[in-house]
N, C-alpha and C positions, 0 to 999 in steps of 0.2 A: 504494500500500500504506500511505501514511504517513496519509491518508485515514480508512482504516480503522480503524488506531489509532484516530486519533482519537475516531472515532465510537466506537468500544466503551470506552473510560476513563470512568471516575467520575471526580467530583471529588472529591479529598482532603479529608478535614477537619482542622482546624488543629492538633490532638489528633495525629494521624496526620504531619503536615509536623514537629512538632516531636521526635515518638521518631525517624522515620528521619531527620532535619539532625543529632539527636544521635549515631547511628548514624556516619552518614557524618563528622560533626566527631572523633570518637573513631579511625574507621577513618586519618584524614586526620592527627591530630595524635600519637596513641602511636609510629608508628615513627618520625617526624622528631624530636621529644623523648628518645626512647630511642637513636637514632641519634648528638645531641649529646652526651649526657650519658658515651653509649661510646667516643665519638671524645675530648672534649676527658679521660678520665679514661687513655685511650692515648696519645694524642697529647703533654698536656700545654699546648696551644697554644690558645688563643682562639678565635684568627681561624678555624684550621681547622677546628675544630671547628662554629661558626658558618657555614662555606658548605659543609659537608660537612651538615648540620642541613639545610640550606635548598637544595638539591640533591636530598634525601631525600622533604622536605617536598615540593616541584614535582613529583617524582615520583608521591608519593600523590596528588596531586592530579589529576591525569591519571588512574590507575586509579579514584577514587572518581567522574568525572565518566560512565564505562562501568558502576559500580554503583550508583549514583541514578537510571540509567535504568530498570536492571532494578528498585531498590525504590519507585523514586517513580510508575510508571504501574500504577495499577489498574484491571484488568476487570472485567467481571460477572460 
């Protein structure tokens, strides 16, 4: 099946790689940023706030790698 994919995708154009990396860079970095910014202004503390950010972030990271797939293959 992965085959098939293949054969039916276009190739992207660079136009096209850079709106959806923007896409996914925004999807990837507003709640880890937002996540710090609400921890360390609760918290009060740094450090937690920083691996609480970055626990968030690996997080988004994981979901955005299952929605690059869905925006980054295009069919005919």
């Amino acid at each position: 099946m992965a085959l098939n994919n293949e054969k039916r995708s276009k190739n992207l154009t660079l136009q096209d790689v850079f709106l959806k990396g923007s896409i996914i860079a925004v999807i990837v970095s507003v709640p880890s940023i937002s996540a710090f910014i609400l921890s360390w202004e609760v918290l009060d503390d740094l450090l937690h706030a920083i691996i609480i950010g970055g626990v968030v972030h690996f997080i988004a990271m994981g979901f955005s790698l299952k929605i690059s797939k869905k925006l980054l293959i295009k069919y005919d």
